[in-house]
C-alpha positions in Angstrom: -32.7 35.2 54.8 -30.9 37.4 52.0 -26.9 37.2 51.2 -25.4 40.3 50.5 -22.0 40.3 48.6 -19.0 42.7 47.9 -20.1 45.0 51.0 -16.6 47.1 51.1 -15.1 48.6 54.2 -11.9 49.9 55.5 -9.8 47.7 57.1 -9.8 49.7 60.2 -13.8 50.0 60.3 -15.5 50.2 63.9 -17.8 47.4 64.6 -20.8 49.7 64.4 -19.7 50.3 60.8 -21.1 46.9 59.0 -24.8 46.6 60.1 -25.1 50.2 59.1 -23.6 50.0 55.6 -26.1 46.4 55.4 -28.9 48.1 56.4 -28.2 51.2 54.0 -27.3 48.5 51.4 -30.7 47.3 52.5 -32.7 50.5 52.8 -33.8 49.3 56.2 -33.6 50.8 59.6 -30.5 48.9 61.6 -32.7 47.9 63.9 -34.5 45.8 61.3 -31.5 43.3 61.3 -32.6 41.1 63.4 -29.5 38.6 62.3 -26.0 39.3 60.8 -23.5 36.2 59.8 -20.3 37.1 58.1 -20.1 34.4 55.9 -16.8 35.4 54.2 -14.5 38.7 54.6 -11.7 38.7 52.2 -9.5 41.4 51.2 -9.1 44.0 48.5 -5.4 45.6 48.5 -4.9 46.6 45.0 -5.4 50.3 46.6 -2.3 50.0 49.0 -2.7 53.3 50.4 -6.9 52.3 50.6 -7.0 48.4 51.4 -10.7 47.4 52.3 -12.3 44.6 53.8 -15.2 42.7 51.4 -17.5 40.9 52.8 -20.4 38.1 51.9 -23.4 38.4 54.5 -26.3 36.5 55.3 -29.1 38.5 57.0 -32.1 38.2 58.7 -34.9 41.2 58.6 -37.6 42.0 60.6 -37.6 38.7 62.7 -37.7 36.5 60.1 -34.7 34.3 62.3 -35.7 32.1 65.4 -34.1 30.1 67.7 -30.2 30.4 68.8 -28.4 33.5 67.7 -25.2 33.8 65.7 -22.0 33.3 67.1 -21.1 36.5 65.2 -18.6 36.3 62.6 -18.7 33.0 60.4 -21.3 32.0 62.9 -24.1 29.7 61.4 -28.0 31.1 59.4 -30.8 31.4 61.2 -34.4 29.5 60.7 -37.9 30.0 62.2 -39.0 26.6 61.1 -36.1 24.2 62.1 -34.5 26.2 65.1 -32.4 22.8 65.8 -30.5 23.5 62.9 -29.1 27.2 63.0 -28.3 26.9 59.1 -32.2 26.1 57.9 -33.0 29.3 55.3 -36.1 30.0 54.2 -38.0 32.6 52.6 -40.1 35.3 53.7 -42.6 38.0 53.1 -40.4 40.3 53.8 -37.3 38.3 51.5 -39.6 38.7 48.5 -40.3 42.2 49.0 -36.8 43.8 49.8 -35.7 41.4 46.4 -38.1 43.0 44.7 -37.0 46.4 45.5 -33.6 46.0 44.8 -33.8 43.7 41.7 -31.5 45.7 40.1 -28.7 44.9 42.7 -26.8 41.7 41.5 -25.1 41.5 44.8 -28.3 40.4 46.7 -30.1 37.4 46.2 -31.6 34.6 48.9 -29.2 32.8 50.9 -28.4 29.4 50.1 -29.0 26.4 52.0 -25.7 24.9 53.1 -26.7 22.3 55.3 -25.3 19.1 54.3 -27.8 16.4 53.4 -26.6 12.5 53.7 -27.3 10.1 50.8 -28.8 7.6 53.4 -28.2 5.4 56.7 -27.6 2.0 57.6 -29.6 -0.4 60.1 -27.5 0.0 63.6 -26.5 -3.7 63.1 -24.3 -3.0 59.9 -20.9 -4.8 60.5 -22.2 -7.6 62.5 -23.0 -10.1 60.0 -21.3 -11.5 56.8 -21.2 -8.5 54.6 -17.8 -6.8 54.8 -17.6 -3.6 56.2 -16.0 -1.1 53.1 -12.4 -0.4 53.5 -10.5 3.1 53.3 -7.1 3.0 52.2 -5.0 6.1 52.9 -5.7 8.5 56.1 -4.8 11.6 54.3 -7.8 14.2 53.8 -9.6 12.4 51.5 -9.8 9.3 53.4 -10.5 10.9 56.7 -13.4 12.7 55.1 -14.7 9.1 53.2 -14.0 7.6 56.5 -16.3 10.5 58.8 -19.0 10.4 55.9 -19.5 6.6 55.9 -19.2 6.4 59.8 -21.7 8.8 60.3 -23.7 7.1 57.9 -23.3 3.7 59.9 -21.3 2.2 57.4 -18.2 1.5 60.2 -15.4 2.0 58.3 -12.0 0.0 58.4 -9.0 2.2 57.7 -6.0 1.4 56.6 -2.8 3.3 56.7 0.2 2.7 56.1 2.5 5.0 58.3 1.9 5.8 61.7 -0.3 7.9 63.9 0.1 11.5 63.9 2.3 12.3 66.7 4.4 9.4 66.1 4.3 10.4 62.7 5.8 13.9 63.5 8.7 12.9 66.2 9.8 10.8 63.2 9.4 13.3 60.4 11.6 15.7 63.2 14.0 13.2 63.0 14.7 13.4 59.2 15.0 17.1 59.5 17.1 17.4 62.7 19.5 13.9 62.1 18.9 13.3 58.3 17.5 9.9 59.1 14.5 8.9 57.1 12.0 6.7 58.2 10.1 5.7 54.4 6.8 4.7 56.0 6.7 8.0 58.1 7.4 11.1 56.8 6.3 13.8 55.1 4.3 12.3 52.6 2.9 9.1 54.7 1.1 9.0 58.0 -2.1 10.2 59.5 -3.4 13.2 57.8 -1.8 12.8 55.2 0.7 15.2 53.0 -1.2 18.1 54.1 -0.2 18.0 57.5 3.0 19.0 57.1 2.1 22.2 54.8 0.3 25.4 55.3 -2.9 23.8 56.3 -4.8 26.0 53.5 -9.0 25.5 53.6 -9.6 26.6 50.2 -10.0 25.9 47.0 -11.4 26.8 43.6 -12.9 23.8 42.5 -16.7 24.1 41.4 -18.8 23.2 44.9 -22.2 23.9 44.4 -23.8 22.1 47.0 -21.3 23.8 49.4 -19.3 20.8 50.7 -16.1 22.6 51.3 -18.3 24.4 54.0 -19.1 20.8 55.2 -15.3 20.0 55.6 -14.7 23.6 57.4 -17.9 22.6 60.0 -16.4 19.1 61.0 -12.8 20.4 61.4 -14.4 23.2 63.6 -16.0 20.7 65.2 -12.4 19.2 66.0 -11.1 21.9 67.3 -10.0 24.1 64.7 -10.5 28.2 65.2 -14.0 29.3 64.0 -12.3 32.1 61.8 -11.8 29.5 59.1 -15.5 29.4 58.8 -15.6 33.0 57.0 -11.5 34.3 56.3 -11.4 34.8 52.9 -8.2 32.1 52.8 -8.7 29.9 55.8 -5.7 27.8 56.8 -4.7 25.7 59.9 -1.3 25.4 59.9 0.6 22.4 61.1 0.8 22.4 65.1 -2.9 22.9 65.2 -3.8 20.3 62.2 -2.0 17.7 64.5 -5.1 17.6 67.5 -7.6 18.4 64.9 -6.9 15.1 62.7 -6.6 12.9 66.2 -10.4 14.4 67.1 -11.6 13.3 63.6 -10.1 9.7 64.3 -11.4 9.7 67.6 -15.1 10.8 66.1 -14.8 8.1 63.5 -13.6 5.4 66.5 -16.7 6.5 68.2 -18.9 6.0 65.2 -17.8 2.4 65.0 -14.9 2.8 62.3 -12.4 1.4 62.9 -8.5 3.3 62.2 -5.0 0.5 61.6 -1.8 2.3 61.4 1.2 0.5 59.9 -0.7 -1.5 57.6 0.5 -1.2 54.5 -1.6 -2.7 51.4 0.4 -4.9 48.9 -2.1 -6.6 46.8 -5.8 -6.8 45.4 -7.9 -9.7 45.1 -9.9 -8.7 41.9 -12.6 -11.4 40.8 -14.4 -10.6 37.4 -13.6 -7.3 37.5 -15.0 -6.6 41.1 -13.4 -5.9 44.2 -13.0 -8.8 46.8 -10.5 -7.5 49.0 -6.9 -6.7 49.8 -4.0 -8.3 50.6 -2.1 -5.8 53.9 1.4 -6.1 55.3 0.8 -5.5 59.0 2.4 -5.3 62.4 3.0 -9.0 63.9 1.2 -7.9 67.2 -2.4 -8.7 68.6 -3.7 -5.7 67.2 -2.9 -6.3 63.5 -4.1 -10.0 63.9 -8.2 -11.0 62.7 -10.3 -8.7 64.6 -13.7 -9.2 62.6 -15.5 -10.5 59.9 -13.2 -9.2 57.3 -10.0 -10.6 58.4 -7.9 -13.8 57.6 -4.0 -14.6 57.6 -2.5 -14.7 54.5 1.2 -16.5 53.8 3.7 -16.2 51.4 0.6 -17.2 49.3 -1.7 -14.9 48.6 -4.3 -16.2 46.3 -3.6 -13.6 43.4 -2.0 -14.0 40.3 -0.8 -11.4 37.7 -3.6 -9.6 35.6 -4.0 -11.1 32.1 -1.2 -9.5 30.0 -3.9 -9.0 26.8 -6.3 -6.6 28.4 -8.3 -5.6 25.5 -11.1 -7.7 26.1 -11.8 -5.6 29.9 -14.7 -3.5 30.2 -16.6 -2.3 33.2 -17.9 -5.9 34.8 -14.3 -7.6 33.2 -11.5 -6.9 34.9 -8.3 -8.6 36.5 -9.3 -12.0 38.0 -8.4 -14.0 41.7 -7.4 -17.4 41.0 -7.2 -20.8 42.9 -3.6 -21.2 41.4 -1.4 -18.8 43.3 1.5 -16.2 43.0 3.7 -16.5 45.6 4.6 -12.9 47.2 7.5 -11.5 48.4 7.9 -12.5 52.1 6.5 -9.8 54.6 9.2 -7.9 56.4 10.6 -8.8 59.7 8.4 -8.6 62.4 5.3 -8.6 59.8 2.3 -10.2 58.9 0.3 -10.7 56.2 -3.2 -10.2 56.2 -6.2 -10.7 53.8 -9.3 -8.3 54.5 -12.3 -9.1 52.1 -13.9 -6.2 50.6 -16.5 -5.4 47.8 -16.0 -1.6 48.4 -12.7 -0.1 48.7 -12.1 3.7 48.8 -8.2 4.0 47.3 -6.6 7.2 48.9 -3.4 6.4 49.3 -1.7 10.4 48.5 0.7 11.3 45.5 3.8 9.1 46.5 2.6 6.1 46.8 4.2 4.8 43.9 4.8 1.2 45.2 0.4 1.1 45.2 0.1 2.3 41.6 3.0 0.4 40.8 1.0 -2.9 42.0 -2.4 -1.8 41.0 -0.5 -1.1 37.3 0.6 -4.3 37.4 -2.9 -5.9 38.4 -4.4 -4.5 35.5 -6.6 -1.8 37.2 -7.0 0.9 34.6 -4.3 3.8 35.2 -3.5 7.1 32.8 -0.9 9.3 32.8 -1.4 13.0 33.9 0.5 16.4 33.8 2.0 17.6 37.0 5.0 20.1 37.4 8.5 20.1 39.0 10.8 23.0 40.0 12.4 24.7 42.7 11.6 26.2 46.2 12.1 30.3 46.7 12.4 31.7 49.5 12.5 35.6 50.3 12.2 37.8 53.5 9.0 37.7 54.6 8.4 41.1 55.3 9.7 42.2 51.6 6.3 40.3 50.3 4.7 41.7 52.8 5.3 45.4 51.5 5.4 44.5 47.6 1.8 43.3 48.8 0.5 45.6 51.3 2.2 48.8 50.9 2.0 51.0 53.6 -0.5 48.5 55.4 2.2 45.9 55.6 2.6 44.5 59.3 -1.5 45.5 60.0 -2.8 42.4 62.2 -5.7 41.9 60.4 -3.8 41.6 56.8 -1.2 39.0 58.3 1.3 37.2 56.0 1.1 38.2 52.5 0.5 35.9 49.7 0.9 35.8 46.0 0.1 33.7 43.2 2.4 33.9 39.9 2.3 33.2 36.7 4.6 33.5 33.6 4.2 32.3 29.8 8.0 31.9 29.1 9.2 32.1 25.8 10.5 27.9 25.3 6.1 27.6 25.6 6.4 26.5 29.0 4.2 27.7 31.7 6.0 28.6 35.5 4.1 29.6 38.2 4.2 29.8 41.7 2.9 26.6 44.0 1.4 26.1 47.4 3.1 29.9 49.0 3.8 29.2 52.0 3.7 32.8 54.2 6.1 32.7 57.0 7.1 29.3 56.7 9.5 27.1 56.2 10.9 24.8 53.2 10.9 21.1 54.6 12.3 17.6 53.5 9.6 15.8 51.9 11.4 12.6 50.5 9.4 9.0 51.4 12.4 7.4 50.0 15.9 6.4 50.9 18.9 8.5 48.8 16.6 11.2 47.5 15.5 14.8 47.9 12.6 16.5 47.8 11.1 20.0 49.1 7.9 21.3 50.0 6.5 24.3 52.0 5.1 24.6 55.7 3.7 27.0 58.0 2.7 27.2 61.2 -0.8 28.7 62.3 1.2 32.6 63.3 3.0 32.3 59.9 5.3 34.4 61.7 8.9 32.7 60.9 11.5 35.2 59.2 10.8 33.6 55.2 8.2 33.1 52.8 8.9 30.0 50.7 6.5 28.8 47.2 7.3 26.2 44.9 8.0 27.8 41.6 7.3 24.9 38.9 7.2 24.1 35.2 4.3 22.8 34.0 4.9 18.9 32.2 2.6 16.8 29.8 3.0 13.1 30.0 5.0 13.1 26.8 8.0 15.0 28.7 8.2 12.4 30.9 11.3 10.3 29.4 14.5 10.1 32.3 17.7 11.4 30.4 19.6 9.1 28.1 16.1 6.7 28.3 14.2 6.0 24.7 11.5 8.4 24.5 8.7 5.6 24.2 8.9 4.9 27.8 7.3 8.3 27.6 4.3 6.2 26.8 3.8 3.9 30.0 1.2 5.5 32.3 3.8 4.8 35.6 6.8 7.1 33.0 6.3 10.0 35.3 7.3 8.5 38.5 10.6 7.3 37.1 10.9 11.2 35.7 10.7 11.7 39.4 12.8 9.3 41.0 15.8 10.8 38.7 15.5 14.1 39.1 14.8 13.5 43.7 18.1 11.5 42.9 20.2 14.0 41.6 18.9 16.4 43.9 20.3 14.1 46.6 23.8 13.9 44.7 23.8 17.6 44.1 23.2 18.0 48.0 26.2 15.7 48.7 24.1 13.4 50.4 22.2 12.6 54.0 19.3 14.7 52.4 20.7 17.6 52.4 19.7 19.8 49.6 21.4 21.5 46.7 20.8 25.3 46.9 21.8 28.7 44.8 21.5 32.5 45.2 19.0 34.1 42.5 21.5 36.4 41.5 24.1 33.4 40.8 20.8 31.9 39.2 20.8 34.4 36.7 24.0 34.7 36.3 24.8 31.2 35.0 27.3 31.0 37.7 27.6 28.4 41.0 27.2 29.9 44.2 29.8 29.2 46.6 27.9 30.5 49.6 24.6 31.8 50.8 23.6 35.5 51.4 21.0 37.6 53.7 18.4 35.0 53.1 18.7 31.9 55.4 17.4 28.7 54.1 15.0 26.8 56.4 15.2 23.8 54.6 16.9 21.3 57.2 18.7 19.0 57.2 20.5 21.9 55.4 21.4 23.4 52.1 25.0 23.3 49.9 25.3 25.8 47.4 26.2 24.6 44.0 24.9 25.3 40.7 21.3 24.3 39.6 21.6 24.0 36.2 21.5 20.2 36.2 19.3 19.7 38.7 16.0 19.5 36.5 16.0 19.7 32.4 17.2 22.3 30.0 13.6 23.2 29.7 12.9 23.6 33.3 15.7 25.5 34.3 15.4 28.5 30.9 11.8 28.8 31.5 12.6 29.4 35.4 15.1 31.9 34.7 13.2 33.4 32.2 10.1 33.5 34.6 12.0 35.5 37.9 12.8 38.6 36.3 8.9 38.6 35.0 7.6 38.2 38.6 9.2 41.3 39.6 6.6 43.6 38.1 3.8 42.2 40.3 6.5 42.1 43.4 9.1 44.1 43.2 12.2 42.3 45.1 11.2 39.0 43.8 14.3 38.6 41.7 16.3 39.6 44.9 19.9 38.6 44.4 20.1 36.8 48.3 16.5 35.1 47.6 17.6 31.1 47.8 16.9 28.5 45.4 16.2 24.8 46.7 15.6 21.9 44.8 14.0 20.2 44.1 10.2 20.4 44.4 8.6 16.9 42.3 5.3 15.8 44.2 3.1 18.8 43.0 0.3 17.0 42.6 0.0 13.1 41.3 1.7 12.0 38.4 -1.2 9.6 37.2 -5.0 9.2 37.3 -6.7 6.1 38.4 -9.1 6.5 35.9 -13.2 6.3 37.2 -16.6 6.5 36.4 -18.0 9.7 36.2 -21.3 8.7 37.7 -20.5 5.7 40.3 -17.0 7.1 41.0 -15.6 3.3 40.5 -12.5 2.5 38.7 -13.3 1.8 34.8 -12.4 -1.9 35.2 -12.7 -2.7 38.4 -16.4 -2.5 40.1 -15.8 -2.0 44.3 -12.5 -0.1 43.6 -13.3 4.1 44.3 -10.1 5.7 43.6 -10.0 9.4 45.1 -8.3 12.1 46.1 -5.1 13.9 45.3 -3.2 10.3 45.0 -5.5 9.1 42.5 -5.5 12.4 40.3 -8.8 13.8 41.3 -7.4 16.4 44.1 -4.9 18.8 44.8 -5.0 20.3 48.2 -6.7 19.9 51.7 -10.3 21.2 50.6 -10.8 19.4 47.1 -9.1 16.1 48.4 -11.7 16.4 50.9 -14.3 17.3 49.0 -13.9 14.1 46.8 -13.6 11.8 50.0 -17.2 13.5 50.8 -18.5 12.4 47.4 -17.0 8.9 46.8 -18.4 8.3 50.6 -21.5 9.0 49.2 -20.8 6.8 46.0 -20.0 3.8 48.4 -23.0 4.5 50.1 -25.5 4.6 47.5 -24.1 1.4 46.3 -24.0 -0.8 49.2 -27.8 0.6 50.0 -28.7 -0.4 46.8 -27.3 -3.9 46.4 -26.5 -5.2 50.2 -29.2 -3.7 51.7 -31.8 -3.5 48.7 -32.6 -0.2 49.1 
């Protein structure tokens, strides 16, 4: 099959119109196409009186596809020699020759293969015997996606998650916005499918992906239910309602596999033994479900058979690490109506998300190698809706095939700090993301229609580890890798004094932005933020640097949309959890942490992800990792 790129066409194009303009692209009759597949349509509106549609196609001349057809747009390749599988490409005759004639065209070339390709499989017995099945910690998208790969490998997967199942998950996080109650192990930020389930549900991502995982991740959550448009839009996204049956089907396909999913299991401690994994200690429910269930389970007490990494850690390399001892540290006591458990482990995938600071705090503590790492903090925006849509679309604003608009800002402000807009959210809502008590924090949300009255985006500053020091702290706690989680606590902490407390949050006009003055009440644009917004000044809500380049930065984003800077447009603060602010540093090669052999940190939480798609992606791969490794050593492959 050949892919054909950048293939323009008017938005409003009859259907007729795109295997004609392929097979002129071509030089083919149409009836030569024996298969079309939009692999990707995307749009071009720099034209706003002109938009066009582009689109990426794979096509099949002459009859050079067999078996099933298409399913039409984002429907899967064709192959004559492995019909079973409607993505198999191969090359033809007739391939060579039409690439031959059209050398000169850079925009076509062969279709790739996309199929995904396992590492390997286990014996069907795997999990039955002594070896410990690996463990997954965190149910976000990167440990669903380590937990799908391994189980469809064989590898039964234990999960562990600390917050609750999804639906529980959601009447609670209702409850924070609706009564300002919080509930710190489910929220926002911790529960099944992870931080991303309360946001726009975006499938894409710019991250390098030559093997084409990401379109591995889009086929499974198709598989689960979500729409088959995501499989060729130019900017897939789910959205949150829909996001809530699709991450119950991928639990339910890893249950069948043989994994295995615990909610409300919290993990509290390591048991490191020469610098390799050998499980983890887990705060869990005291009921017959949390209790030993297999070979990988004991009770732990108050005692839990670890003891503090050595303070001197210069001598620890790859094989030396933090060390399990006979002599124990006593624990804090689990919780009321708690256990503790131990769960032995040589291979643990750690994706616990971006806020779980207690983990990083412990694994700090434990010696497990950790690094600072840039992230951003700032404010939410929110405008009317349809004024981005016509700064963006023009006269085509409101068309159904253009949607919500978008944007994606940035400015270079004159202090040398960098603002620019995060996670848009098109017809959404802002949304209380705190995980913990006496603190705000905002993020955006949309539903699949992206239809409600406002679009919302973070608009951040961009920090370096070194700005990390809490006002009125010395500036060499600038220097411990955990500094930029304090820098967050403060700053969620004022937010929540600024709000005047049960999580509301502090709000301000633009125009009183700009005008260095507090606002004393809201305009034409609503906040959706809820449990609600109190207008007040911003100026101390993040630092003197923040706050100039921000107001530098609004005026600047009015030449690419005009009405950005809108007087009414609301300011809420204050958005911290951008992405994590450390890195669990690992191999490049095995994926395992630097000092601890067995330990795969991944995802957004570890510092190797931001968003749905590349959080995903790196689940895929440190699967794989896990894999290769217990094939190789437990099964002497």
């Amino acid at each position: 099959m050949l892919r054909l790129t950048d293939l323009r066409l008017p938005l409003d194009h009859p259907a007729d119109a795109l295997p004609a303009a392929i097979a002129a692209r071509l030089g083919v009759e149409t009836a030569a196409l024996v298969r079309v597949d939009v692999v990707k349509r995307s749009y071009d509106v720099r034209n706003k009186r002109a938009p066009v549609f582009i689109y990426t196609i794979d096509v099949a001349v002459d009859g050079l596809a067999a078996g099933e057809p298409g399913r039409g747009a984002g429907g899967d390749a064709g192959s004559a020699a492995a019909p079973a599988d409607p993505r198999a490409v191969m090359a033809s005759a007739a391939d060579v020759t039409l690439l031959a004639r059209l050398a000169g065209d850079p925009h076509v070339r062969p279709a790739p293969d996309m199929r995904y390709r396992f590492v390997g499989h286990v014996p069907a017995d795997f999990g039955t015997g002594a070896t410990p099945r690996p463990l997954v910690v965190g149910f976000g998208p990167c440990g669903i996606f380590a937990a799908l790969l391994l189980a469809q490998m064989g590898l039964k997967p234990i999960v562990l998650e600390r917050g609750k199942a999804v639906r529980e998950r959601t009447k609670d996080t209702w409850r924070l916005w609706r009564k300002g109650v919080l509930t710190p192990e489910s929220n926002v930020q911790f529960g099944e499918g992870g931080a991303g389930t309360f946001s726009d549900g975006k499938l894409w991502s710019q991250i390098s992906d030559p093997r084409h995982l990401m379109r591995k991740v889009l086929d499974e959550f198709v598989k689960a239910g979500a729409p088959d448009e995501i499989l060729y839009v130019g900017k897939p996204h789910i959205g949150t309602f829909r996001l809530v049956g699709v991450v119950e089907k991928m639990r339910a396909e890893i249950v069948r596999l043989g994994g295995e999913i615990r909610f409300g299991q919290r993990v509290v401690d390591v048991l490191i033994e020469g610098g390799r994994m050998r499980g983890v200690v887990v705060e869990a429910p005291a009921q017959p479900a949390a209790l030993p269930n297999g070979p990988n389970d004991r009770l732990a007490g108050n005692d839990t058979d670890v003891v503090p990494a050595p303070e001197d850690r210069a001598d620890a390399g790859p094989t030396n690490g933090p060390t399990v001892s006979a002599s124990a540290l006593t624990a804090p006591a689990a919780a009321a109506g708690r256990v503790r458990l131990t769960l032995a482990a040589d291979h643990v995938v750690l994706a616990p998300g971006h806020s779980a600071r207690d983990t990083f705090e412990m694994l700090h503590a434990r010696g497990v190698h950790i690094d600072a790492k840039p992230f951003s903090i700032g404010f939410r925006i929110e405008h009317p809706q349809s004024l981005i849509d016509r700064a963006r679309f023009g006269p085509s604003a409101g068309h159904p095939l253009l949607g919500a608009a978008d944007y994606k800002l940035v400015h270079h402000a004159k202090n040398g700090r960098s603002v620019y807009s995060f996670c848009m959210c098109p017809g959404g809502t802002v949304v209380a993301a705190t995980s913990e008590p006496d603190r705000v924090v905002t993020n955006g949300m949309s539903q699949y229609s992206r239809n409600e009255r406002n679009a919302n985006a973070g608009i951040v500053v961009a920090l370096s580890p070194a700005d990390c020091v809490v006002p009125g702290a010395d500036p060499s706690t600038a220097a411990s890798p955990l500094a930029g989680i304090a820098f967050q606590r403060f700053w969620e902490s004022r937010a929540f004094e600024l709000g005047g407390g049960g999580y509301v949050a502090p709000g301000q006009r633009v125009g009183d932005f700009l005008a260095r003055r507090a606002s004393t009440a809201l305009g034409s644009v609503e906040p959706s933020y809820q449990p609600g917004v109190r207008p007040t000044s911003l100026d101390t809500a993040l630092p003197r640097y923040a706050i100039d380049a921000i107001r530098e930065a609004l005026p600047a984003f009015e030449r690419p949309i005009k009405g950005f800077a809108l007087a009414d447009a609301v300011l809420t603060g204050v958005e911290t959890r951008t992405s994590s602010p450390i890195r669990i540093t690992r191999d490049a090669t095995t994926r395992q942490s630097l000092n601890v052999i067995g330990l795969y940190p991944a995802g957004e939480g570890a510092g190797y992800a931001g968003g749905i798609m590349s959080a995903a992606v790196d689940g895929i791969e440190t699967a794989e990792a896990v894999a290769r490794a217990i094939l190789a050593t437990t099964l002497g492959a």
